[in-house]
C-alpha positions as CSV (number, residue, x, y, z in Angstrom):
1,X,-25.0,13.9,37.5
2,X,-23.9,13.8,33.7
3,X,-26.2,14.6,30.9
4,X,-25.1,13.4,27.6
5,X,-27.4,14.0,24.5
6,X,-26.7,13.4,21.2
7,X,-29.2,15.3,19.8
8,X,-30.1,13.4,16.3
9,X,-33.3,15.2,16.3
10,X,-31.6,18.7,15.8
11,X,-29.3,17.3,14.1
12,X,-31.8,16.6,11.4
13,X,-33.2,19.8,11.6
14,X,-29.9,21.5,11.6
15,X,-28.6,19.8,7.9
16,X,-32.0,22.1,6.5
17,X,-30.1,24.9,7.9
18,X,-27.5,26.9,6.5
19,X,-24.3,26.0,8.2
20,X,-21.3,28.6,8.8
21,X,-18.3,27.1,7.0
22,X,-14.4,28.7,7.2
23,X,-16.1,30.5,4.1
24,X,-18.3,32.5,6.1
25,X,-17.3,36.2,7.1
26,X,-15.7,36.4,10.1
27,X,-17.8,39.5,10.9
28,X,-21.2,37.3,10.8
29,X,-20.0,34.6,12.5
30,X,-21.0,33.9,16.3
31,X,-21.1,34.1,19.3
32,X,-24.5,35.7,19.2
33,X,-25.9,38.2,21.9
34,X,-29.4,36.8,22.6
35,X,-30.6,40.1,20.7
36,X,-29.4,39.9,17.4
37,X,-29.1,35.9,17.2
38,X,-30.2,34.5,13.9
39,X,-33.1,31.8,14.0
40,X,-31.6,27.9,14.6
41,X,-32.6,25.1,16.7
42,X,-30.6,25.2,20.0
43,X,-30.1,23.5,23.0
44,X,-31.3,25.9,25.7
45,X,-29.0,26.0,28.6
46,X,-29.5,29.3,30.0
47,X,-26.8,31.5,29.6
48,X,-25.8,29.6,26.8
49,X,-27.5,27.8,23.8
50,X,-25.9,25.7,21.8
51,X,-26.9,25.5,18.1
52,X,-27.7,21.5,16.6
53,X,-24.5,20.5,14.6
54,X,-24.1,17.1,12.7
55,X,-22.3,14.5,14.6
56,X,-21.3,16.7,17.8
57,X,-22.0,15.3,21.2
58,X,-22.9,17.9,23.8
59,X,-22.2,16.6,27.6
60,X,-22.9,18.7,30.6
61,X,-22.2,17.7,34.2
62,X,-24.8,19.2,36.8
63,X,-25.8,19.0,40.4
64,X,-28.2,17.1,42.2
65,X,-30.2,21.1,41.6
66,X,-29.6,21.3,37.6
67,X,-27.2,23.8,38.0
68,X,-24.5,23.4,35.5
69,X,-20.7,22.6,36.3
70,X,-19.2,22.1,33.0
71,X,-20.5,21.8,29.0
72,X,-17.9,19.8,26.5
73,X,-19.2,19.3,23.0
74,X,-17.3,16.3,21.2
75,X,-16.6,15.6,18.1
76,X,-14.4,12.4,17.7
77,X,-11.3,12.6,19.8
78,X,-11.7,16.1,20.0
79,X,-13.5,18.3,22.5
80,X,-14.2,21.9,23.0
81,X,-15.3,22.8,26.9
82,X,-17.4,26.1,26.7
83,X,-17.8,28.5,29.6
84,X,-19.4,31.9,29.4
85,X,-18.7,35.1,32.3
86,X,-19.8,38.6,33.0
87,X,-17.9,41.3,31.5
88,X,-18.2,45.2,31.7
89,X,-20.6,47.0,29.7
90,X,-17.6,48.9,28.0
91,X,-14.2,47.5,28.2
92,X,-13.5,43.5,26.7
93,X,-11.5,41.0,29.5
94,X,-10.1,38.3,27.6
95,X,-7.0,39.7,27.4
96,X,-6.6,40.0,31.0
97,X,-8.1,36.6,31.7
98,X,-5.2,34.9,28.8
99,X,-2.6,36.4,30.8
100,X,-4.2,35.0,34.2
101,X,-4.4,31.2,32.6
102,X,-0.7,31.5,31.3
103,X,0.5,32.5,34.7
104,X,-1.8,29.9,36.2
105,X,-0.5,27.2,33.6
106,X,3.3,28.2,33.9
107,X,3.0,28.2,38.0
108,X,1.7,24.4,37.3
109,X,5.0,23.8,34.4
110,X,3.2,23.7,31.3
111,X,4.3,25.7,28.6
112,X,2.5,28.2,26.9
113,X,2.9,30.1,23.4
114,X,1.0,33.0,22.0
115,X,-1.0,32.7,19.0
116,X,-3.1,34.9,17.0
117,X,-6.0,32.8,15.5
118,X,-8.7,33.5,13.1
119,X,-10.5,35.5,16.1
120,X,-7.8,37.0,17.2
121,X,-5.4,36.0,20.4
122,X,-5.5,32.4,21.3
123,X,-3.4,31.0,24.2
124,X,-1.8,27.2,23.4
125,X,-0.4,25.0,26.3
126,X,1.0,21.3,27.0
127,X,0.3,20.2,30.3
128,X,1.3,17.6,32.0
129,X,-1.4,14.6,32.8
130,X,-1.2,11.2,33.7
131,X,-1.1,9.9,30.3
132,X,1.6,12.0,29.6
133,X,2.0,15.9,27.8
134,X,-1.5,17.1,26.7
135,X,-2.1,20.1,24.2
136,X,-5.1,22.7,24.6
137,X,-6.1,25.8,22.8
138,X,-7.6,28.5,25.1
139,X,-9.9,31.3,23.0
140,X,-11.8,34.0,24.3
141,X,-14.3,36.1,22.1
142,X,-15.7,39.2,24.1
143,X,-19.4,40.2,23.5
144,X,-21.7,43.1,24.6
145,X,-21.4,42.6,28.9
146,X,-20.1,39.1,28.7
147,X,-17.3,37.0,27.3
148,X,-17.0,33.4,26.1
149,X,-14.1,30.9,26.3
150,X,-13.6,28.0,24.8
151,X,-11.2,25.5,25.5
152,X,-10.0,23.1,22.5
153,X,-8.3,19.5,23.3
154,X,-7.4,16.8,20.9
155,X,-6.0,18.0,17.5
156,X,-8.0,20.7,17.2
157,X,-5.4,21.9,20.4
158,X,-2.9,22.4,17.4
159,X,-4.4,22.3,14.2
160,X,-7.6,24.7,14.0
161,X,-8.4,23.5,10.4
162,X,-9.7,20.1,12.4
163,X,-12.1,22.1,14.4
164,X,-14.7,21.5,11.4
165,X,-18.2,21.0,13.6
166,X,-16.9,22.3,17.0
167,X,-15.9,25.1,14.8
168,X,-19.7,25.7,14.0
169,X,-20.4,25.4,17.0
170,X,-18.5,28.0,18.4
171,X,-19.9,30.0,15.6
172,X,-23.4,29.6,16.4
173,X,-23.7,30.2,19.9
174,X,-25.7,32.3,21.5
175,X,-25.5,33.9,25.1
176,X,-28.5,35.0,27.1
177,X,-26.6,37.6,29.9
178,X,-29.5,39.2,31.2
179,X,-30.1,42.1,32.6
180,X,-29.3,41.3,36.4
181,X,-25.7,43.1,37.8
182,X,-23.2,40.6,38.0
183,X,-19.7,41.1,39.1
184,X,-17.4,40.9,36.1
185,X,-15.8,37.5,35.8
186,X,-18.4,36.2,37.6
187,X,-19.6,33.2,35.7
188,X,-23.0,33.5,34.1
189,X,-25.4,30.9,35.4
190,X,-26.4,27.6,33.5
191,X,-28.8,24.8,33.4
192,X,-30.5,21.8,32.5
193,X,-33.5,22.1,29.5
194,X,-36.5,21.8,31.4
195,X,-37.9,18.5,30.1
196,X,-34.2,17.2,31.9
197,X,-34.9,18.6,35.0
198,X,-38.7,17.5,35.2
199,X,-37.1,13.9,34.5
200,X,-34.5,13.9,36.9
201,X,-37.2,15.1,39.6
202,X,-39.1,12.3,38.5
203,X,-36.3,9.3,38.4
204,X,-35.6,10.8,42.0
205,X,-39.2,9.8,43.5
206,X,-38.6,6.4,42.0
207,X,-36.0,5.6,43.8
């Protein structure tokens, strides 16, 4: 199953909102912990929320049970895919996980390049497809027992002043870890909103 939701609703609600811009400190920007979050409409997928930003598409793929596979916001022809994993209560793992997706995209024979962004080391590769060489932009912000990596494509991939929305985004996130042990890595669990669910349970009788 793929959920795609436009959200115009929130959107609405989000232009009466202050909105981080590339003004914006980098120290108050996002990813939130769920415990010192500021107040926003959000889509509520469990682990993750995902604040309401103008004109971005948010599209998650789930299983027959609601359980999330993959969340790609999209703005135009560009895309950010968001994922969100446990991470010790003391030591950050990004770096460890860059090096793990370079050796990963190198063994495949893209190329990779080192590049220290706006929040700090980011990972760029071209990788081969079958529409030819496509560009991504692999970042990774670590948080209090968790981590969050986002994965650009389009021309955000090589220009980070085009992020614009997706750029919010990413700065308005929030992650719910909860208090459960969970080996690190281990990706935190996600879902459908509620109301989604209880209409997929119900378009599933009709048939």
């Amino acid at each position: 199953m793929i959920f795609s939701r436009k959200r115009a609703n929130e959107a609405r609600q989000a232009r009466d909102n202050e909105v981080l811009d590339e003004d914006t400190p980098a120290e108050s920007r996002g990813p939130y912990d769920v415990s010192e979050a500021p107040d926003a409409p959000r889509l509520d997928l469990g682990s993750l929320q995902i604040p309401a930003v103008p004109d971005v598409e948010v599209r998650v793929q789930a299983d027959p049970q609601g359980v999330i596979q993959q969340v790609v916001l999209v703005h135009g022809e560009n895309a950010l895919q968001l994922g969100v994993f446990a991470a010790p209560r003391s030591d950050g793992i990004w770096d460890e996980v860059r090096e793990e997706i370079r050796q990963s995209l190198v063994n495949d024979g893209a190329t990779t390049q080192d590049v220290e962004g706006e929040r700090g080391p980011e990972l760029r590769a071209q990788v081969r497809t079958p529409d030819g060489p496509t560009d991504l932009r692999f970042v990774g912000i670590d948080g209090p027992r968790w981590m969050v990596r986002g994965v650009f494509q389009g021309r955000v991939a090589v220009d980070p002043a085009a992020a614009g929305p997706l750029a919010a985004c990413l700065d308005g996130l929030v992650v719910d870890r909860g208090l459960e042990a969970k080996p690190v890595r281990e990706p935190l669990p996600l879902r459908l909103p509620r109301e989604i669910s209880e209409q997929q349970a119900d378009d599933s009788q009709e048939v």
